[in-house]
C-alpha positions in Angstrom: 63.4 -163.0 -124.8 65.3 -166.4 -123.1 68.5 -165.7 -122.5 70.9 -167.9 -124.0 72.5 -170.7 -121.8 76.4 -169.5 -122.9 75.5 -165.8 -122.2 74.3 -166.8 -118.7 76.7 -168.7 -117.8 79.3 -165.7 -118.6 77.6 -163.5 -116.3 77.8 -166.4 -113.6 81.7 -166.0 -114.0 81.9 -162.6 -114.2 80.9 -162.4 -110.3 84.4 -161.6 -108.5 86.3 -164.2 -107.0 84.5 -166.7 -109.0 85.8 -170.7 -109.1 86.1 -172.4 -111.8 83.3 -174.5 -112.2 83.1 -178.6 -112.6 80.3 -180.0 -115.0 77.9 -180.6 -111.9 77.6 -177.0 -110.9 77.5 -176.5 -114.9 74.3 -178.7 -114.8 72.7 -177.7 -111.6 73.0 -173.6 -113.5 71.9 -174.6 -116.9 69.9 -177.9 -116.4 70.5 -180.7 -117.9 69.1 -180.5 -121.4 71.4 -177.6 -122.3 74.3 -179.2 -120.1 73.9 -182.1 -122.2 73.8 -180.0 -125.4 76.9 -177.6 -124.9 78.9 -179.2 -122.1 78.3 -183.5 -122.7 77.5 -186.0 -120.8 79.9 -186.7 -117.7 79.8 -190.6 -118.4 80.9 -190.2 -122.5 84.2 -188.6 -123.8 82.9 -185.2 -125.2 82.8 -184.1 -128.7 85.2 -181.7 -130.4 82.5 -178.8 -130.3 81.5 -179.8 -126.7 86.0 -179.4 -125.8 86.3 -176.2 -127.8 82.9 -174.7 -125.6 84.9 -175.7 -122.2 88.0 -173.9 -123.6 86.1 -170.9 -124.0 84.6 -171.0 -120.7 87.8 -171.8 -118.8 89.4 -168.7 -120.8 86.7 -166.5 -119.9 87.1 -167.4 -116.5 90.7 -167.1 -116.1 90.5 -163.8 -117.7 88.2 -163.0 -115.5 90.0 -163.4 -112.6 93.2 -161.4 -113.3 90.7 -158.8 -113.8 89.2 -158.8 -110.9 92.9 -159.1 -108.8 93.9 -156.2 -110.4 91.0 -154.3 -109.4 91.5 -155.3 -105.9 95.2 -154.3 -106.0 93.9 -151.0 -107.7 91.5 -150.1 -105.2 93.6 -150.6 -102.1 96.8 -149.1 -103.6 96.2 -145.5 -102.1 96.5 -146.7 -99.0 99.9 -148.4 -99.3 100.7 -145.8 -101.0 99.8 -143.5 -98.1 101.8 -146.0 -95.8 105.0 -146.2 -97.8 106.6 -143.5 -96.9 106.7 -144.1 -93.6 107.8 -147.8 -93.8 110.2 -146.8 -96.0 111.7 -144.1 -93.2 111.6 -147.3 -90.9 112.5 -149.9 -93.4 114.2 -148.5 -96.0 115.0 -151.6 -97.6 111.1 -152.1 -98.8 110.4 -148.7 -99.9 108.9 -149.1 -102.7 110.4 -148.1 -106.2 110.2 -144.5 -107.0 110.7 -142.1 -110.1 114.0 -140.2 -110.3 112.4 -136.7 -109.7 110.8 -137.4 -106.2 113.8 -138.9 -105.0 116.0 -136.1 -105.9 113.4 -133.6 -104.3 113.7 -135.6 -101.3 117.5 -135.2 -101.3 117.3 -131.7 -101.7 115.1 -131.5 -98.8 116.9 -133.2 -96.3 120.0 -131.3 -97.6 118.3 -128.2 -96.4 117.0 -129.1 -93.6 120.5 -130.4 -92.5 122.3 -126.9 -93.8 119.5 -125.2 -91.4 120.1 -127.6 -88.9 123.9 -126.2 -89.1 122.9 -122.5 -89.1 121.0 -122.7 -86.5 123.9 -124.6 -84.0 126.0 -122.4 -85.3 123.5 -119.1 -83.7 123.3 -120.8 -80.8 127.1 -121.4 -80.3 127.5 -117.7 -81.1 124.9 -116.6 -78.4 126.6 -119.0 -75.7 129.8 -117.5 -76.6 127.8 -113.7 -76.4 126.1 -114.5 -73.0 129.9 -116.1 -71.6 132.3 -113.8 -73.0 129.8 -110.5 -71.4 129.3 -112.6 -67.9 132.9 -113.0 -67.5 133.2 -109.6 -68.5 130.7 -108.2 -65.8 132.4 -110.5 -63.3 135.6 -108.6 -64.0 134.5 -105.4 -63.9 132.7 -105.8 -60.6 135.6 -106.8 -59.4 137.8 -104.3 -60.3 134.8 -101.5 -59.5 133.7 -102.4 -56.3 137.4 -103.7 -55.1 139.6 -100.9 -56.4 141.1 -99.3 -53.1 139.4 -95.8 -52.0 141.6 -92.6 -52.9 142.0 -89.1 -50.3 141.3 -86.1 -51.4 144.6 -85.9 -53.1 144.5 -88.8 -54.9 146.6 -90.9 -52.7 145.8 -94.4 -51.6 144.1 -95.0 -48.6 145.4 -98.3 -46.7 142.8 -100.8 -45.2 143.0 -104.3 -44.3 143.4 -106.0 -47.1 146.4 -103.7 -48.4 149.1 -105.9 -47.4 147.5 -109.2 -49.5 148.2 -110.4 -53.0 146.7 -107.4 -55.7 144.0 -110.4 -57.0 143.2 -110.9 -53.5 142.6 -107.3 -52.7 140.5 -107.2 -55.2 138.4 -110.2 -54.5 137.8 -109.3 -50.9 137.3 -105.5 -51.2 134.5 -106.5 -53.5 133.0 -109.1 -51.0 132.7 -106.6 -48.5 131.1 -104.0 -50.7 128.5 -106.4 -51.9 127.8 -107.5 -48.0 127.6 -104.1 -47.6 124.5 -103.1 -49.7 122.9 -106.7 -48.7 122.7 -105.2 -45.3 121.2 -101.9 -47.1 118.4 -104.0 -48.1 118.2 -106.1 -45.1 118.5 -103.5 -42.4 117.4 -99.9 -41.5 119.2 -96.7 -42.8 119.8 -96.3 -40.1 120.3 -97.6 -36.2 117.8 -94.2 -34.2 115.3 -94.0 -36.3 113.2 -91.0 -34.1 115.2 -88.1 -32.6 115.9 -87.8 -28.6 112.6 -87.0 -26.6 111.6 -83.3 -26.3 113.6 -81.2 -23.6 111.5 -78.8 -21.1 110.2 -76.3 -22.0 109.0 -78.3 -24.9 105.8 -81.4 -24.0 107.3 -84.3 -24.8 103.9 -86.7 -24.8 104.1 -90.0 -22.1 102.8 -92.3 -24.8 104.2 -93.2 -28.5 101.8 -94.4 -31.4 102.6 -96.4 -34.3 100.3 -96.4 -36.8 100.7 -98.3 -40.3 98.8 -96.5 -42.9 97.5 -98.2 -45.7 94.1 -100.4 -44.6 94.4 -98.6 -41.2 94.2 -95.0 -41.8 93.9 -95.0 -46.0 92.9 -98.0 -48.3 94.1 -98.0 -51.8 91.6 -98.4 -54.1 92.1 -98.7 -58.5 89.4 -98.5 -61.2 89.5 -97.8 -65.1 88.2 -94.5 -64.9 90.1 -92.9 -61.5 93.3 -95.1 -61.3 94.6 -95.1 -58.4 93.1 -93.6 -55.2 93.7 -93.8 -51.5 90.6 -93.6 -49.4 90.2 -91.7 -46.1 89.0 -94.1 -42.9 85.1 -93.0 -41.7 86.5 -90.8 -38.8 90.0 -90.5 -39.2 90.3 -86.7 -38.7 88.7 -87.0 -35.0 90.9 -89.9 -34.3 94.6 -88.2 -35.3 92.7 -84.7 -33.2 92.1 -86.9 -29.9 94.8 -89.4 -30.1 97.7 -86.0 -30.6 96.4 -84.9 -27.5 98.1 -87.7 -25.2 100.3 -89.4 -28.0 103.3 -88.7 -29.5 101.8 -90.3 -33.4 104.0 -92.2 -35.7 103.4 -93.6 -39.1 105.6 -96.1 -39.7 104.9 -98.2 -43.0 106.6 -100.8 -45.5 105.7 -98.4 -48.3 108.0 -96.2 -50.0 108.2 -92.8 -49.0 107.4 -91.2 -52.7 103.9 -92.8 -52.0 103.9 -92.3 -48.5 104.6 -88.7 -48.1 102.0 -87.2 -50.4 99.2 -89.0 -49.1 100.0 -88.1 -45.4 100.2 -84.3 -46.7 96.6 -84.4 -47.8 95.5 -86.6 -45.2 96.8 -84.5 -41.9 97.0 -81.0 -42.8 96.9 -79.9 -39.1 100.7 -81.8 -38.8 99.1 -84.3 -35.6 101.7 -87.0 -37.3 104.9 -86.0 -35.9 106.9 -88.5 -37.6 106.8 -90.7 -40.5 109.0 -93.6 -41.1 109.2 -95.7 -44.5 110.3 -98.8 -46.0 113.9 -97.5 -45.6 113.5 -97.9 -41.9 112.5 -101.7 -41.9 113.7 -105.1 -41.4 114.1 -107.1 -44.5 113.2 -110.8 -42.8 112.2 -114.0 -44.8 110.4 -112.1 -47.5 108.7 -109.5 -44.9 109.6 -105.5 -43.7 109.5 -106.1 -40.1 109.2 -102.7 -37.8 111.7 -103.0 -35.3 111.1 -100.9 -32.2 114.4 -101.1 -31.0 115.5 -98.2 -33.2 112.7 -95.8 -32.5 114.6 -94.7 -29.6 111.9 -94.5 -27.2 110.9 -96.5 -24.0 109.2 -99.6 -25.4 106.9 -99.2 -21.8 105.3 -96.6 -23.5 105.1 -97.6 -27.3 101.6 -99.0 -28.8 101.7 -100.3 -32.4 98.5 -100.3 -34.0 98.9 -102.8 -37.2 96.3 -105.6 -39.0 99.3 -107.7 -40.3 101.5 -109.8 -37.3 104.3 -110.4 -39.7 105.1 -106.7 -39.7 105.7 -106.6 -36.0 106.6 -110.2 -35.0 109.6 -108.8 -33.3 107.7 -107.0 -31.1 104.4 -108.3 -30.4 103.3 -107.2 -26.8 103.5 -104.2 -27.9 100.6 -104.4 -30.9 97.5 -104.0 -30.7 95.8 -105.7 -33.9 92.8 -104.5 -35.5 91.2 -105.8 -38.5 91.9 -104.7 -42.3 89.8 -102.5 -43.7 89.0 -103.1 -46.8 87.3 -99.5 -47.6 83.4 -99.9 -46.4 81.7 -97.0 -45.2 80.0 -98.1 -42.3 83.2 -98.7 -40.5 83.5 -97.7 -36.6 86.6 -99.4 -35.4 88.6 -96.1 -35.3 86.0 -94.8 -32.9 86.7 -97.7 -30.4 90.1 -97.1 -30.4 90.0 -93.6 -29.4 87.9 -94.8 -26.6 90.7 -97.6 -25.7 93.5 -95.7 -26.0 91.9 -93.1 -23.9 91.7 -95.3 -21.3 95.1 -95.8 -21.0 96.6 -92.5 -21.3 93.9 -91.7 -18.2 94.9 -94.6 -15.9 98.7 -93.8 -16.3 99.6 -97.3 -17.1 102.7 -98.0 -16.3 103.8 -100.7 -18.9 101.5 -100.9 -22.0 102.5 -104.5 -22.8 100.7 -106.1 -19.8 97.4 -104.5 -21.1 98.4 -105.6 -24.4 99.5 -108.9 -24.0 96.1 -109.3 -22.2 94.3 -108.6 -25.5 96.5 -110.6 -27.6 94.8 -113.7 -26.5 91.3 -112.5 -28.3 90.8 -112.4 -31.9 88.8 -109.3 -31.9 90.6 -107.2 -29.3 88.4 -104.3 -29.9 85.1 -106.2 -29.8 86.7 -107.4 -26.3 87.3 -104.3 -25.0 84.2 -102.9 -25.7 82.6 -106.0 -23.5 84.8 -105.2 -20.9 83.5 -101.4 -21.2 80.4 -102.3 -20.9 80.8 -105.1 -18.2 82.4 -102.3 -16.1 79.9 -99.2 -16.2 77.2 -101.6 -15.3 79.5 -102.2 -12.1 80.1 -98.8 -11.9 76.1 -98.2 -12.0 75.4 -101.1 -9.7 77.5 -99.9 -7.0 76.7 -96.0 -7.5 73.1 -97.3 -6.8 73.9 -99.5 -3.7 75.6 -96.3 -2.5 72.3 -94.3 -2.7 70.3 -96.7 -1.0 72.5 -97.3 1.7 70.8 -95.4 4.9 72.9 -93.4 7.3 73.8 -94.6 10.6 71.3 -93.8 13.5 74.3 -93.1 16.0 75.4 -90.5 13.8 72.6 -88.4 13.7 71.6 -88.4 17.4 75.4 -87.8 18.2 74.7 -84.4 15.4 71.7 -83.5 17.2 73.2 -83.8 20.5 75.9 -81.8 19.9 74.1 -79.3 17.9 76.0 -80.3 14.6 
């Protein structure tokens, strides 16, 4: 069934955005006959039915087109909706209008948050007043603790240097001292001779001291889920504390405390070849390290050998180590066995001052692997000559001279 020219040209306008259209596009859409019919003909004044049909149309359209802006404004409204309350935080001058209800549940908000806002300064006003008022109360009680003057056994003041001074004063500087004091507990040995005098005849006092630190040298500490924590015996320890007893006077000196320390040395040397031990309390506290200081041993450094993997612990006193490397708990280790050989050596030849000989292996980074070259360099000397000896031949002169004489 044709569709009617009027109906067509409705749906032509009903297209969004549509213009309003002049007679030619009119005519160019409906042709000319039905142009002619319904619209008129450009060149004559139109009839009363042909003005009433381009009312209708221009209505239409109109009509049309606040429909469609509507729409439009419809469709994107979420969207400035979404973005209004924002601007309106920023520009509160083109929020846009809202209902009574939200606005007073956005005043109710922000009066909470601003009451919390106050609680909350208000806690941490009270804790800064807490943390204050208990440092300054610390402060004072240190100082009357540790700068109250020291009583005699009958309750009488004992007079010192600072007796004569203002009481605040007194205070102040007896509390000073104190706290120097315990720094230098820390810092510093227990105390200044930190082995006894040398054995007296008829007792054997032994020529030669040894240091030995304990863990990675003689033990290695070693955790898991199922054990915790265990300390590990070296491959050959026993025989090395037997041999080394024999000529040395054996010293454990460690950084470890002594409530580690002393258990683990009472499983480890049952036989008592350690004659000394010597803990943590016995070191030098120095830029975040427990130095060993050998000055307090109380024995003629000539004679002392420190046997230690780390050079921090011993820096004081490093012609007198001998390092070795860490172990790190394999099985398959043999170092201790080299030692006993070098050590050995020393103790035999009476050497007069360890450090020269140790000095001499400081320069290598595997002392031991170096003096097991030099072993071996020197018994092939030794063999070499004990072989030059043998073939050497007796002197002719001798032997008539024997027969001669009847020799």
């Amino acid at each position: 069934m044709p569709t009617s020219p009027v109906i067509q040209m409705l749906r032509m306008w009903r297209t969004p955005r549509a213009r309003i259209p002049d007679l030619t596009t009119l005519r160019r859409t409906l042709g000319n006959h039905y142009a002619s019919q319904w619209l008129g003909n450009p060149a004559q004044p139109p009839t009363n039915a042909q003005c009433q049909v381009r009312r209708s149309l221009c209505t239409a359209h109109v009509k049309h087109n606040k429909e469609a802006i509507t729409t439009t404004a419809t469709t994107t409204s979420p969207a400035n909706t979404t973005a209004s309350p924002l601007l309106s935080k920023l520009f509160p001058q083109t929020a846009p209008e809202t209902d009574s209800g939200a606005e007073e549940e956005r005043q109710k908000r922000d009066e909470e948050e601003a009451k919390e806002n106050e609680r909350a300064w208000k806690r941490m006003k009270l804790g800064f007043a807490i943390f204050g008022g208990g440092g300054i109360t610390t402060i004072l009680w240190a100082i009357y603790e540790f700068g109250k003057p020291e009583l005699d056994p009958d309750g009488q003041t004992i007079e010192d240097e600072f007796t004569g001074k203002p009481l605040v004063q007194q205070y102040v500087q007896r509390m000073w001292k104190s706290l120097h004091y315990y720094q230098k507990m820390i810092q510093e040995p227990s105390r200044s001779q930190l082995l006894p005098d040398p054995l007296k005849h008829p007792y054997v006092q032994p020529k030669f001291t040894l240091v030995l630190e304990m863990k990675d040298v003689l033990v290695h500490p070693d955790w898991t889920y199922q054990t915790g924590w265990r300390f590990k015996k070296r491959p050959n320890v026993d025989l090395f504390l037997a041999e080394c007893a024999k000529d040395f006077e054996i010293v454990v000196f460690t950084a470890e405390q002594g409530m580690t320390v002393f258990p683990i040395l009472d499983a480890l040397d049952p036989n008592g070849y350690i004659m000394y031990r010597l803990v943590r309390d016995a070191t030098h506290f120095v830029d975040g390290h427990h130095v060993k200081n050998l000055d307090n041993l109380n024995r003629d450094l000539k004679r002392v050998i420190v046997i230690d993997w780390d050079n921090n612990a011993t820096k004081m006193h490093p012609d007198n180590t001998f390092g070795i490397a860490r172990w790190h708990g394999n099985d398959d280790d043999i170092q201790l066995l080299d030692l006993i050989a070098f050590l050995k050596t020393i103790a035999q030849n009476d050497v007069d001052d360890v450090r020269e000989v140790l000095h001499y292996y400081r320069q290598f980074e595997d002392p031991i692997s170096q003096f097991r070259e030099n072993q071996r360099k020197l018994a092939e000397q030794m063999q070499e000559a004990e072989r030059v000896e043998q073939t050497k031949a007796k002197p002719v002169v001798k032997q008539w001279s024997r027969s001669i004489l009847g020799r």
